[in-house]
C-alpha positions, 0 to 999 in steps of 0.5 A: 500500500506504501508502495502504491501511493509512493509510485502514484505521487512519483507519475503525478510528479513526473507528469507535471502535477506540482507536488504542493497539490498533491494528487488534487488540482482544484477543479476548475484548474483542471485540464484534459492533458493533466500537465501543472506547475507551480509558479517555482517549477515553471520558472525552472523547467523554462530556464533549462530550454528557453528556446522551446518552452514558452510562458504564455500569459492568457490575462487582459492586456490590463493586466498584463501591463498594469498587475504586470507579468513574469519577464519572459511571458508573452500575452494572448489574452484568452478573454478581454474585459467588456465595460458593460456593468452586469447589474446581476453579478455586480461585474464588469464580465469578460468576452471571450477572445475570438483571435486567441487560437488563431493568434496562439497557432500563429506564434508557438509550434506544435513541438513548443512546450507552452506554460499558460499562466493567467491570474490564478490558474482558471482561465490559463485551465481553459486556454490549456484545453482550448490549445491542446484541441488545437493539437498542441500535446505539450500544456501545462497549466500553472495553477497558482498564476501571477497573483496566487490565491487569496488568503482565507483568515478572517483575523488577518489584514490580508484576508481576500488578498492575493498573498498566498502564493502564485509567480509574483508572490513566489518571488519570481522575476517579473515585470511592468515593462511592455515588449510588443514583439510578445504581444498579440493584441485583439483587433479594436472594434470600432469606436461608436459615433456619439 
């Protein structure tokens, strides 16, 4: 029995599940290849090939520039934020990206290893899918993201802050600047005539 649950954590660690969580990826982190990182081990594993593992950041351009992101992550937004007030879940809901596989396909190759890091690991969840349907066999999510988790202590002043892990909160090199070269912005739509 020992044995068994030794074997079983030696496959999820070699298949990418980050030994943080266990044989439990919270499910709406979950994806169809299976492949997670922590913020740590994607950091690592892009340093030992940066040539053909790539850090892709799926956030808004927002946040890409203003929460900021790990140095070397390019950003193809999987969904971009809508400024129309959803009165019904008191929210500014995002859409989704219509150009997000078409710009994806068009920058990263098949063999590519892509690591997908959005805020805290549920939209990166979907781009993961949405990229392994496209073909791409080698996705990882990295679940905690760029901000991490919130912290859940009522009697702390950190509580419902994003403090408790992800790339930033890992210490991990990250950045405000902008290079456009790693930037696929969405198409404008029109600015309506007053």
């Amino acid at each position: 029995m020992i044995l068994a649950g030794i074997a079983l954590c030696s496959l999820l660690h070699a298949q990418g599940a980050p030994p943080s969580a266990g044989s439990t990826v919270p499910k709406e982190m979950q994806t169809s290849l299976g492949l997670y990182l922590t913020p740590a081990e994607a950091f690592e594993k892009w340093k030992a090939d940066a040539e053909h593992v790539k850090i892709l950041d799926v956030r808004t351009p927002d946040e890409y520039l203003f929460v900021g992101h790990p140095t070397m992550a390019w950003n193809i937004p999987l969904a971009l934020q809508s400024y129309a007030w959803d009165s019904s879940g008191k929210k500014l809901p995002m859409k989704p990206n219509p150009e997000f596989l078409k710009q994806a396909t068009a920058t990263f190759k098949p063999s590519d290893t892509l690591l997908v890091i959005c805020r805290s690991g549920g939209r990166s969840a979907k781009a993961v899918d949405a990229l392994a349907a496209a073909g791409y066999k080698q996705v990882y999510n990295i679940v905690e993201g760029v901000e991490g988790d919130l912290v859940d202590d009522p009697a702390s002043p950190n509580h419902g802050k994003r403090l408790k892990n992800g790339w930033k909160n890992a210490g991990l090199p990250w950045t405000y600047d902008l290079d456009p070269a790693k930037m696929r912005l969405p198409i404008a739509e029109p600015t309506p005539k007053p």
